[in-house]
N, C-alpha and C positions, 0 to 999 in steps of 0.2 A: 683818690676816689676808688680807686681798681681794687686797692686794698680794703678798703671800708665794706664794697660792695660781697669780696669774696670771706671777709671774716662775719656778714651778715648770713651767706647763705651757709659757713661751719655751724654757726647757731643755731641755724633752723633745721639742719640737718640732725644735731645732738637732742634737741626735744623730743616727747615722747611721743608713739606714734599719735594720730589722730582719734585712733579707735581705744585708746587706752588712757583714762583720764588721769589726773595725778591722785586722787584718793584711792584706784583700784591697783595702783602702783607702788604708792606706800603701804594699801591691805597687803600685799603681795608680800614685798621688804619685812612688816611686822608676823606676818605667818609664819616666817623661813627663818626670821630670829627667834620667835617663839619655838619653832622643830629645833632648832640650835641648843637651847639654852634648856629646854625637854630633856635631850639624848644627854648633854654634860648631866645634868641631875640623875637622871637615871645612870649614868655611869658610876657617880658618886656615890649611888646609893649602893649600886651591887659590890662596890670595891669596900665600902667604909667594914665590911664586915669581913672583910681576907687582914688576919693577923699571922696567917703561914701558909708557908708555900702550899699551890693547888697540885694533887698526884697527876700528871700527867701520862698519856697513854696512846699507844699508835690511834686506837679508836675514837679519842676525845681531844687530839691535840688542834686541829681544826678552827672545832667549836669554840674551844678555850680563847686559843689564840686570837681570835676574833672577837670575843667580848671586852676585850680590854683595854683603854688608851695606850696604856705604856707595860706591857711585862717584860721580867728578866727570866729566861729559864733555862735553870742548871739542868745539863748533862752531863749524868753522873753515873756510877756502877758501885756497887756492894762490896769490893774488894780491891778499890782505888784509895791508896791512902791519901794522898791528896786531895781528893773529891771528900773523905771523911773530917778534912781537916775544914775547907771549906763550908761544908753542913749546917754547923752551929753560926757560921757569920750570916747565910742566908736567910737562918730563921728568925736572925736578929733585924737583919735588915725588912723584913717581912714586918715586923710589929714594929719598926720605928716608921716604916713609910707606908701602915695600915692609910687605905684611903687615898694614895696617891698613886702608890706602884702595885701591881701583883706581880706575886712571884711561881713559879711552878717547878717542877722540878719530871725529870724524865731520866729513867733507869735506862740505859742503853741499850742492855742484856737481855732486857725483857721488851724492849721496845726497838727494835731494829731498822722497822720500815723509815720512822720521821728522822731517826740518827741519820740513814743513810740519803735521806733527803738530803739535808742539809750537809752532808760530807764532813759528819763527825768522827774525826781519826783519834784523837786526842782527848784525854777526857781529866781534870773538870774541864769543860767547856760551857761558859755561859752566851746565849744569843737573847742582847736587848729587844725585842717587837713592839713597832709604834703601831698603831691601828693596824694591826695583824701583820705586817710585815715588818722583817727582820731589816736593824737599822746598825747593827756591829756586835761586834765577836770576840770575846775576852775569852784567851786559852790558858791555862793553868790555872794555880793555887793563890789568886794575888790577895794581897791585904785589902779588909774594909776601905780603909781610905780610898782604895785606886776604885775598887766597885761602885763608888758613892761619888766620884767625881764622873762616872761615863753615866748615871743614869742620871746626874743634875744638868748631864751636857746635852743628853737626848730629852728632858723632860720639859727644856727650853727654856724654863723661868725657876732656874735657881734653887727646884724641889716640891713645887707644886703644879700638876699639866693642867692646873684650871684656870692659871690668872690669862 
């Protein structure tokens, strides 16, 4: 009985309040999926148009970095042979994952302040960003394959961040 009576008043405590009916509850629920499902489309739509890395720059890395689900962005310098050897995979990987990933890229040499944010010693240096914050740090020259398995491992579903 004691138990009946105490698993009666958890129920009555989990309903909704009294001032708040269940259709102004589920308007509520369908709003907040609708803003949901708004911002993925409008993501989709400003990414479907990135087929190469965005120039990145102490003054725009911010803003950049913030618009985007998922980017990768190499730090790089003009006279790092390694960063040149890496180049062409990034631009590659840029137009195979149009619409799912951005990529940008940021000159060290010319761009100091956000290097030295982030305690860039070493360069290439790629840093993955999930909704604007940095989620791992790949250092040196590695082959597509390794690049392509840490953005499928941060983009959570196997290569698309929308499913």
């Amino acid at each position: 009985m004691f138990i009946a009576l105490a698993c009666a008043r958890n129920i009555a405590d989990l309903a909704p309040s009294e001032n708040v009916t269940d259709d102004e509850e589920l308007e509520a629920i369908r709003r907040r999926k609708l803003a949901e499902l708004q911002k993925a489309a409008s993501a989709r739509e400003m990414m479907s148009g990135l087929n190469q890395p965005i120039v990145l720059t102490d003054s725009n890395f911010a803003s950049e970095v913030g618009k985007y689900p998922l980017l990768l962005v190499d730090f790089w310098a003009p006279w790092c042979g390694p960063c040149r050897m890496v180049a062409p995979i990034i631009e590659q990987l840029a137009k195979e994952y149009s619409g799912r990933v951005a990529f940008g890229k940021l000159n060290v040499d010319e761009n100091q302040m956000v290097a030295g944010t982030f305690g860039i010693q070493s360069i290439p240096t790629m840093m993955i960003f999930r909704a604007g914050k940095p989620v791992d740090v790949i250092v040196g020259a590695l082959p597509k394959a390794q690049i392509e398995m840490k953005l499928k491992h941060h983009s959570g579903s196997g290569g698309s961040i929308y499913l």
